[in-house]
N, C-alpha and C positions, 0 to 999 in steps of 0.2 A: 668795573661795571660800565662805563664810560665807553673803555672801547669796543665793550657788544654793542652799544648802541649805535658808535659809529660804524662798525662794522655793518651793520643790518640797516644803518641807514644809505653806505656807499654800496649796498646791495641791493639794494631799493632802487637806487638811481638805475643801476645800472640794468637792473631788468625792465622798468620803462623803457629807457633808450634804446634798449634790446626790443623790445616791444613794438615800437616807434618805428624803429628802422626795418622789421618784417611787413609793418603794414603799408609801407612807403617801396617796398622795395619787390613784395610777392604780388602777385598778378593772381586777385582774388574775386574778379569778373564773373559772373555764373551761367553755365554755357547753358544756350539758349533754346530751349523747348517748347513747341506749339502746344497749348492746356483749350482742351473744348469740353466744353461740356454745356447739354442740353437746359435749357428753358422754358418751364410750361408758365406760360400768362394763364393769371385767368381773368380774361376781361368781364364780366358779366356781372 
């Protein structure tokens, strides 16, 4: 029992770190788009 848990816990780490290092490492910038859209005031 023991070593499921360490098993599932040294697999735990290791998909953080995995995790970690995609976020660190992938270029996840979001390319850039002009958004318009109309505005009716109603001042009165």
């Amino acid at each position: 029992m023991g070593r499921i848990i360490k098993a599932l816990l040294v697999l735990a780490i290791l998909g953080f770190a995995a995790l970690a290092a995609y976020a660190y490492l992938v270029d996840m910038t979001p390319t850039p788009a002009e958004v318009t859209k109309p505005v009716v005031l109603d001042a009165s």
